[in-house]
N, C-alpha and C positions, 0 to 999 in steps of 0.2 A: 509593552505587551508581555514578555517573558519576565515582567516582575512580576505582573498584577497574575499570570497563572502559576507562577511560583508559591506567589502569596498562598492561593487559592487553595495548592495543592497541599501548603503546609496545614490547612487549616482540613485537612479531610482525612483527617488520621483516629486511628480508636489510641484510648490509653489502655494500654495494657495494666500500667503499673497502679491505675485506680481498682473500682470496682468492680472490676472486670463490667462492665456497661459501658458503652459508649455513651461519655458525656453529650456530646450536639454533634450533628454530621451539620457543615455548611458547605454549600459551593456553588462559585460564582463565574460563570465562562463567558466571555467575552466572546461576542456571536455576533458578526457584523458590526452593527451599529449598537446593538442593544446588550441588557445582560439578563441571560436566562438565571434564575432563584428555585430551588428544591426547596419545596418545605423543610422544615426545622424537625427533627426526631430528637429526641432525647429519651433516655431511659429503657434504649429497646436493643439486645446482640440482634447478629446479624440474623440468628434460624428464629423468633419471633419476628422481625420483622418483615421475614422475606413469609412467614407462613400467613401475616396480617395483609399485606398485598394480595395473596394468592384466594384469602377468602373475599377482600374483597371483589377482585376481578369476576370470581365464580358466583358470588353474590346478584351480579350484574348483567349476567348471562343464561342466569337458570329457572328466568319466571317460565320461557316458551318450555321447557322439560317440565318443567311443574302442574304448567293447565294441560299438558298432553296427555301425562301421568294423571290428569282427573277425569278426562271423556275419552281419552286415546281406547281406552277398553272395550268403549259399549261401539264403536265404528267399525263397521261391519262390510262384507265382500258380496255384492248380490251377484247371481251370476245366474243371465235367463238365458233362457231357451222359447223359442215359437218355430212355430212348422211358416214353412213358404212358398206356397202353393204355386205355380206355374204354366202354360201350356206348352206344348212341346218344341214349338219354334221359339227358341229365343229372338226378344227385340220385335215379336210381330205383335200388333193387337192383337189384343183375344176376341174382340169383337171381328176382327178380320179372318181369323184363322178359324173359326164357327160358322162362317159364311159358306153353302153351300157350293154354291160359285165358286169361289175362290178355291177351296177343297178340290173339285172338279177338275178346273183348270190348271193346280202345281201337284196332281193326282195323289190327293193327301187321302187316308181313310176318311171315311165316312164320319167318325170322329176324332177329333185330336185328344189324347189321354195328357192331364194334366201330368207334370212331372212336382215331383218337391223336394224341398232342401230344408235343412235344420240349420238356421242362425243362432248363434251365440253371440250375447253380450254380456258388458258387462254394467257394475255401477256401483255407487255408495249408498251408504244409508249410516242412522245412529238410531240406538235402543234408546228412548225416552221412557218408556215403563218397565216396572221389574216384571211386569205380567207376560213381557216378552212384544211387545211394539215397537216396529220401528219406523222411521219417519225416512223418505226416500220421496225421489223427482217423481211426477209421472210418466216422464217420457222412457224412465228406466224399466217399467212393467207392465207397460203398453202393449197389448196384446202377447201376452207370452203364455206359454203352454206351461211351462217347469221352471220353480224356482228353488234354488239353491242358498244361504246364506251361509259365509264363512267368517267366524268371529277369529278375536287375534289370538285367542290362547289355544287354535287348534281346531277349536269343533265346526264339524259343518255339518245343519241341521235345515231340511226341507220348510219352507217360507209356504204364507196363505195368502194372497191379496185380501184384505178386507177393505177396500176401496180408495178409489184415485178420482182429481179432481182437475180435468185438464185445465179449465181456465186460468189457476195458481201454478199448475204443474206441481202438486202434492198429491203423495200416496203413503196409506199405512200399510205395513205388511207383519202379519202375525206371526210368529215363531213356533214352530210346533218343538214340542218338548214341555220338560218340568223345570228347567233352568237350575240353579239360578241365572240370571241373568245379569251382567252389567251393566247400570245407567249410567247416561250422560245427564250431568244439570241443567235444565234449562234457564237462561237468561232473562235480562228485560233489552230487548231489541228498542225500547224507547227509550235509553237511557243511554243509547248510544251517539258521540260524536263524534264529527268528521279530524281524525289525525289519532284515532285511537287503537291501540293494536289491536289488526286480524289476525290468524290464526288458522289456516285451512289445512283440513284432515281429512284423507283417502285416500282411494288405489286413482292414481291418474295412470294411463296406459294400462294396465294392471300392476302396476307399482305396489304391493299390500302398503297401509300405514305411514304413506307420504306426509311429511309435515313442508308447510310452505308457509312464510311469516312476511306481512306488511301491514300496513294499516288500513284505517277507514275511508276510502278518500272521499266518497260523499254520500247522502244519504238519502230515499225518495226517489229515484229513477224511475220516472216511468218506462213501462216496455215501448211504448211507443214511439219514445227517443230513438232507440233501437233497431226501429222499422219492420216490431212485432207486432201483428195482430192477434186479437183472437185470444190475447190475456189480460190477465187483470192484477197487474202486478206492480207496487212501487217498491225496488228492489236500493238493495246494499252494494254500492261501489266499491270494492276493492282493489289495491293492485300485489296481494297475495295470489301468487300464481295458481289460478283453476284450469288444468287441464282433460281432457275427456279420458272420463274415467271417477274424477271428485264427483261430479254429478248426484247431485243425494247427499253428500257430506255435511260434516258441521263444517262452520265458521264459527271459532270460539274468539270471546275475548282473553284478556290476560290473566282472567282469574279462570281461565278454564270453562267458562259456562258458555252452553248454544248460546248465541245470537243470532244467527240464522243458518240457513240450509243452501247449498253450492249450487245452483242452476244451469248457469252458462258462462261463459266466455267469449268475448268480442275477440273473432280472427280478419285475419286482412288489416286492412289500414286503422288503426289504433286499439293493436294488439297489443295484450298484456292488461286488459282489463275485465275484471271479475267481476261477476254480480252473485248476491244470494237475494233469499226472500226471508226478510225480517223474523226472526223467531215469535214474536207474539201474534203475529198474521196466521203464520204455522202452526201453533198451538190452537188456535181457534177451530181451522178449517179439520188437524187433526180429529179434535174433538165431535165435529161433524160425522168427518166421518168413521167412527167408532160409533156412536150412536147409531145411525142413521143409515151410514154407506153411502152418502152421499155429503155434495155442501153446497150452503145456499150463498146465493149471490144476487141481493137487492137491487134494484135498478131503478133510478126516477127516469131515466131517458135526456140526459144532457150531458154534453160537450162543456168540458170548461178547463179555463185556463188562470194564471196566476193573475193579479190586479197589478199591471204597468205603475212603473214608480213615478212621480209626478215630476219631476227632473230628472235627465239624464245622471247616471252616477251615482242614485241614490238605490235602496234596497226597494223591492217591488212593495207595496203598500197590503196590508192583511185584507184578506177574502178573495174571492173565488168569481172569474167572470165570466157567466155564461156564454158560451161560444155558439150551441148548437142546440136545439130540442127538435124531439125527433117526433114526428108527428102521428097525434094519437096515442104518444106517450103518458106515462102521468102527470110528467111534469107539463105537458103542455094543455093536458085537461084540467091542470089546476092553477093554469095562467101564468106559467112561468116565461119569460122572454128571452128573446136574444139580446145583450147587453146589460141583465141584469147582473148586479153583487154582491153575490150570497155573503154574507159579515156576520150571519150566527145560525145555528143548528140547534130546534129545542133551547132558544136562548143566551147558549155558549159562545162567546166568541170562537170566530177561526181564523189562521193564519194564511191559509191555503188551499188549493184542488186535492192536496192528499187528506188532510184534517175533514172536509165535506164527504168522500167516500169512506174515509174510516166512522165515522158516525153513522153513516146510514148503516154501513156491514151490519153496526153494533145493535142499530135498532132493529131489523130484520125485516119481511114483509107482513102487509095485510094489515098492519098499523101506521096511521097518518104520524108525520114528521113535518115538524115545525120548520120551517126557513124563514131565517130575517134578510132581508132584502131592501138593497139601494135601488129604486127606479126614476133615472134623474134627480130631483131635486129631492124626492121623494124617498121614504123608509114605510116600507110596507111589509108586513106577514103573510103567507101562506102555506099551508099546508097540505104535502105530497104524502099518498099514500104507493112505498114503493110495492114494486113486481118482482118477481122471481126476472133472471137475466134469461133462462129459455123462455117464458112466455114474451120478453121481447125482442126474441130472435126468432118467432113462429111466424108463418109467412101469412 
């Protein structure tokens, strides 16, 4: 043992008396059972070579300062205000404390004077346009009275709602001013895969400019996994920590560009999981509502689910299988069934329940859309002319 590191240590010496360069560094340690080996350097002194370590290490470390440095700018502080109307008993119905009776009896005036209060919140958002647009939750500007945005380099500058779309939980909000303005770049949210770095950017708590780093961990959640109603969303799993406050934020990849916008976060039992809504889902509904002020949401009127894999252990089988149609819908005026499976749209093959609602989105309403369809032994076509999603939620 105290030869073989003698050896070792004879051999781990510079020559001075050569070129002033260390010819080879080697060295061999005896380490339990085994022998740990350093690579072989030659031709480097010590202050190159300790400066070529140092860059690579920081090489290795500095893509997350790099994509932060390219949208960190345009990620912005919304911070609202709404009035909060009240009556003057707290914890009592209003419907009870209006009651004549009841007034009478706990000898309250004749009328109860409502009382109010001013709530503060807060939220994220990111400049997508230089024209001064910013892309933000809708839950963040949900009835609010006064909007505020504060950008990172200082300025804070009165915000406009130009329209929100709760079924997405998307809202754009205008900047008032001349700007200019910082953009963030948008992404392709389809060109995302599951293990790939996230990247989330906000004020969580009101933290200004939080960065938090994980990866992709899966892609396509519906809200309804969730035991959300009432949206329409297949969202981005992360386990980059989103806390309240990111809400509206980007979720960037590693080259710095949107891929999607921060939502929510799973609390209670399998906490520590993140979801966004897909950047190109967002760009679309955007775009709505900037036109329009509003966004459409096509609807055939079915329930479906992924195609069961034909052996346990295998991947589930491509298309989509009707689960539910809803009656007097279109899809059931144009004789769609329960257990049919949908395997192409306009021709296309599909893979799955999110592939058949991202196609209809795209086709829009008031024009028929093709479905190829397995009916037992059978391959049939039909086409659905969809609806708007409030005229199939009119009673």
């Amino acid at each position: 043992m105290s030869a073989l590191l003698e050896e070792s240590s004879a051999e781990l010496r510079l020559s001075s008396q050569s070129s002033g360069l260390s010819r080879v560094f080697r060295c061999g340690l005896l380490l339990g059972t085994g022998v740990v080996c350093l690579p072989v350097l030659s031709g480097l002194s010590p202050q190159p070579l300790q400066a070529a370590l140092a860059a690579t290490a920081l090489s290795k470390q500095s893509f997350v300062a790099d994509a932060v440095a390219r949208s960190g700018p345009a990620v912005v502080t919304l911070e609202t205000s709404r009035t909060v109307r009240s009556m003057g008993m707290a914890g009592m119905p209003q419907g009870l404390l209006a009651d004549p009776l009841f007034q009478h009896f706990f000898g309250l005036p004749g009328r109860v004077a409502p009382r109010s209060r001013i709530e503060r919140g807060q939220g994220s958002g990111v400049i997508f346009s230089a024209e001064g647009l910013v892309l933000t939750n809708a839950h963040v500007v949900e009835k609010i009275d006064q909007l505020m945005v504060g950008l990172p380099d200082g300025r804070r500058v009165p915000g406009r709602l130009v329209g929100q779309d709760k079924i997405t939980d998307l809202a754009v909000v205008q900047l008032d001013g001349s700007g200019p303005w910082p953009t963030a770049p948008l992404g392709d949210s389809d060109q995302l895969r599951v293990g790939d770095w996230a990247i989330a950017v906000g004020n969580p708590f009101g933290l200004e400019n939080t960065v938090t780093l994980g990866i992709v961990s899966n892609l396509n959640r519906n809200v309804s996994q969730l035991g959300i109603s009432g949206k329409r969303l297949d969202l981005i799993q992360t386990d980059a920590a989103i806390n309240p406050g990111n809400s509206g934020g980007p979720l960037l990849n590693s080259e710095g560009n949107v891929v999607g916008i921060n939502t929510l976060v799973r609390s209670g039992p399998g906490a520590g999981l993140g979801f966004a809504i897909p950047i190109n889902r967002a760009r679309t509904i955007a775009q709505q509502l900037v036109e329009r002020g509003r966004a459409s949401h096509p609807m055939v009127g079915v329930g479906l689910s992924p195609v069961p894999s034909a052996r346990s252990g295998e991947a589930n089988s491509p298309g989509a299988v009707i689960r539910s149609v809803v009656p007097g819908g279109p899809a059931a005026r144009a004789g769609l069934k329960v257990d049919d499976v949908i395997v192409s749209v306009e021709g296309l093959p599909i893979d799955g329940p999110a592939e058949v609602v991202s196609a209809i989105d795209r086709h829009g309403v008031g024009r028929p859309i093709t479905f190829g369809l397995i009916r037992g032994d059978s391959r049939i076509e039909l086409a659905v002319t969809p609806v708007e999603l409030t005229a199939m939620q009119a009673p």
